[in-house]
C-alpha positions in Angstrom: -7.7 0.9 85.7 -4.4 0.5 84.2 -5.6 -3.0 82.6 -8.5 -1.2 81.5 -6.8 0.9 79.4 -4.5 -1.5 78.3 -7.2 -3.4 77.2 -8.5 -0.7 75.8 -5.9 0.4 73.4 -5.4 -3.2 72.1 -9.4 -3.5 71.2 -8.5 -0.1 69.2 -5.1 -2.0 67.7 -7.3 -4.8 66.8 -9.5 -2.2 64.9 -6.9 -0.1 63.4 -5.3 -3.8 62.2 -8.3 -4.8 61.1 -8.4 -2.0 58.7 -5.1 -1.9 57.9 -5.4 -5.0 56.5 -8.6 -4.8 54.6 -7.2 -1.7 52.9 -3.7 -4.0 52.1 -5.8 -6.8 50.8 -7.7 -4.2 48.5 -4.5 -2.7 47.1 -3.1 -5.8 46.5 -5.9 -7.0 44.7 -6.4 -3.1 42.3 -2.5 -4.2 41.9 -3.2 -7.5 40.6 -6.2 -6.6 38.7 -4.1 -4.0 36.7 -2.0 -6.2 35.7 -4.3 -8.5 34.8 -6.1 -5.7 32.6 -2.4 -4.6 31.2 -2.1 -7.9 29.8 -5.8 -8.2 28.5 -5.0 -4.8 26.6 -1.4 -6.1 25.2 -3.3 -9.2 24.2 -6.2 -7.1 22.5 -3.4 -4.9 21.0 -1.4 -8.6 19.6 -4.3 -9.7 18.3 -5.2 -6.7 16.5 -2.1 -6.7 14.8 -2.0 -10.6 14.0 -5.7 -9.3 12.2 -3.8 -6.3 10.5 -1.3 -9.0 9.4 -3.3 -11.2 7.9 -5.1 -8.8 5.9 -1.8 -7.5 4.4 -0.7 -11.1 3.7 -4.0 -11.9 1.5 -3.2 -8.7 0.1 0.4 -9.4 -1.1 0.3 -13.5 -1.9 -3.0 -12.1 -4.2 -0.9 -9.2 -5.6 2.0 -11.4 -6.0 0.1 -14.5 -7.7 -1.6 -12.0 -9.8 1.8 -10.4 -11.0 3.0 -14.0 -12.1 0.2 -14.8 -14.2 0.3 -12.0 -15.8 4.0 -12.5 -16.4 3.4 -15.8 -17.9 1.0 -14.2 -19.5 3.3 -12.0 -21.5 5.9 -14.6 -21.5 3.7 -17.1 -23.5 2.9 -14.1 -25.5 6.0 -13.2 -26.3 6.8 -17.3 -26.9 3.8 -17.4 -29.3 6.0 -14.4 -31.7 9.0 -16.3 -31.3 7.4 -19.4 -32.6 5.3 -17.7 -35.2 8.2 -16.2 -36.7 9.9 -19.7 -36.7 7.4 -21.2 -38.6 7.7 -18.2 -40.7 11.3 -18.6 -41.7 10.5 -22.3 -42.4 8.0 -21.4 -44.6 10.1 -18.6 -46.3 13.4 -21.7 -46.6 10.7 -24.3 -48.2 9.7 -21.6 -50.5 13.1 -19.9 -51.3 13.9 -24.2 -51.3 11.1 -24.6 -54.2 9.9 -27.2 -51.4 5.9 -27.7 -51.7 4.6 -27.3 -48.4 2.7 -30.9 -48.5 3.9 -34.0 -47.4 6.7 -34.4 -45.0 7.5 -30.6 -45.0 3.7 -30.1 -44.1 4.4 -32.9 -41.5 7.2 -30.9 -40.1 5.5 -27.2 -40.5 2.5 -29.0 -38.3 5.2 -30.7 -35.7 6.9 -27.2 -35.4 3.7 -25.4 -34.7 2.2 -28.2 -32.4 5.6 -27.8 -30.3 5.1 -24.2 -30.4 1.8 -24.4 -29.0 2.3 -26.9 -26.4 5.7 -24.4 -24.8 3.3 -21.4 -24.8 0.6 -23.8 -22.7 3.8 -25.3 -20.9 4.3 -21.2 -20.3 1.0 -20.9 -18.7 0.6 -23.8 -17.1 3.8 -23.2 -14.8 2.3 -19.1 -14.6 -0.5 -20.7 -13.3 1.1 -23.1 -10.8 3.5 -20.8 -9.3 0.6 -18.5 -8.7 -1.6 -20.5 -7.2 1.3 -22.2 -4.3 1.8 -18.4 -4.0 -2.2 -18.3 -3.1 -1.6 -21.3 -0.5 1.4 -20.0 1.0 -0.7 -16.3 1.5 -4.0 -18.7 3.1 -1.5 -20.7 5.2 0.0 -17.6 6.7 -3.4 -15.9 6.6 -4.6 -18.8 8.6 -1.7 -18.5 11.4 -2.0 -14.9 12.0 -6.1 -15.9 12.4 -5.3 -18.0 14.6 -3.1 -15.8 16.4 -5.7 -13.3 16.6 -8.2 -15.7 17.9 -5.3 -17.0 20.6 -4.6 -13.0 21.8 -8.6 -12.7 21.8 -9.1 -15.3 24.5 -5.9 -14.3 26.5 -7.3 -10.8 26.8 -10.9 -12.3 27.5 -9.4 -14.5 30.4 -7.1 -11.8 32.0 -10.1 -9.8 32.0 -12.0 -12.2 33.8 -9.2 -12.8 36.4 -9.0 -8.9 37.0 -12.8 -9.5 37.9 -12.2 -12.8 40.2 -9.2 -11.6 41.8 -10.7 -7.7 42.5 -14.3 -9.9 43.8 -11.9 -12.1 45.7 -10.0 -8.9 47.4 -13.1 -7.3 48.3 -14.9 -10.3 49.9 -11.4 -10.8 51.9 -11.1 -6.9 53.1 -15.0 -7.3 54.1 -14.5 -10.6 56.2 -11.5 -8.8 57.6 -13.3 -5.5 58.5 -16.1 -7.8 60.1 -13.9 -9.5 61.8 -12.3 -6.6 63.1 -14.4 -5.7 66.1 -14.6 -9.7 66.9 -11.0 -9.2 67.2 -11.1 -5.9 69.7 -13.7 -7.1 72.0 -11.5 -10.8 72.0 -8.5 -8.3 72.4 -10.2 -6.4 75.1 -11.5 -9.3 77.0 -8.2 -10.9 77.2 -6.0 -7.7 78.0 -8.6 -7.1 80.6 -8.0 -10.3 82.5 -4.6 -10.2 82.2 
């Protein structure tokens, strides 16, 4: 009798451990899933921001490389008085000089306002190149927060998918252990009963 009951309260620890376990193996795995699912949202939220960034840095190199060419711009402007009013007061000295403006004078009138012409050109030309590296800086750092975005995008997707597997893989485990479970008390039993 006593090795009946004996027996009989190890088949029921068998059960009891049986469950115990299954419900372990299930926490363990919502614990691990969480996580997994904390760092797919941090991920979603990185590459959010990395998208956020990128807009905001088209934004500026465009806003910047459209402030330089407009500042050459005025510059060449502003060049194009300066020289006008040089060839102006060399006018004014051939005339006030009784120099004809013919000849070498016209030579050197038509060398001043060539040189004149080519610095407001040089003006825009270095406007223009300033603002476009500014453009290729913004793509190039466009580029790397896109790809940072893309990066975050498929962490998150793959933490996701492991907080699937690994909450599957928990479940599947605390079913084969609640299965086994009454294997284990009637093994439990049988033994504890010969004993």
């Amino acid at each position: 009798m006593a090795s009946s009951v004996v027996a009989m309260v190890g088949a029921v620890g068998a059960i009891v451990s049986g469950i115990a376990s299954a419900s372990n193996t299930r926490a363990q795995g919502r614990a691990q899933a969480s996580q997994y699912n904390a760092d797919a949202q941090a991920a979603d939220l990185n590459a959010q921001r990395a998208r956020r960034d990128a807009q905001l840095s088209q934004q500026v190199a465009s806003e910047n490389a459209a402030y330089v060419r407009q500042d050459a711009t005025e510059n060449a402007r502003r060049q194009g008085v300066i020289n006008t009013k040089a060839l102006g007061s060399i006018r004014l000295g051939y005339a006030a000089g009784g120099v004809r403006q013919a000849g070498s004078a016209l030579d050197v009138l038509e060398e001043s306002q060539a040189a004149g012409e080519l610095q407001v050109l040089q003006i825009l030309r270095e406007g223009q190149m300033r603002a476009r590296n500014i453009e290729l800086q913004g793509q190039r750092e466009v580029e790397g927060y896109r790809s940072d975005a893309q990066l975050n995008t498929m962490r998150a997707a793959n933490s996701r998918n492991a907080a699937t597997t690994t909450m599957r893989d928990a479940n599947r485990a605390a079913s084969a252990q609640l299965l086994l479970a009454p294997f284990n008390a009637v093994t439990s039993y049988s033994t504890l009963r010969r004993a």
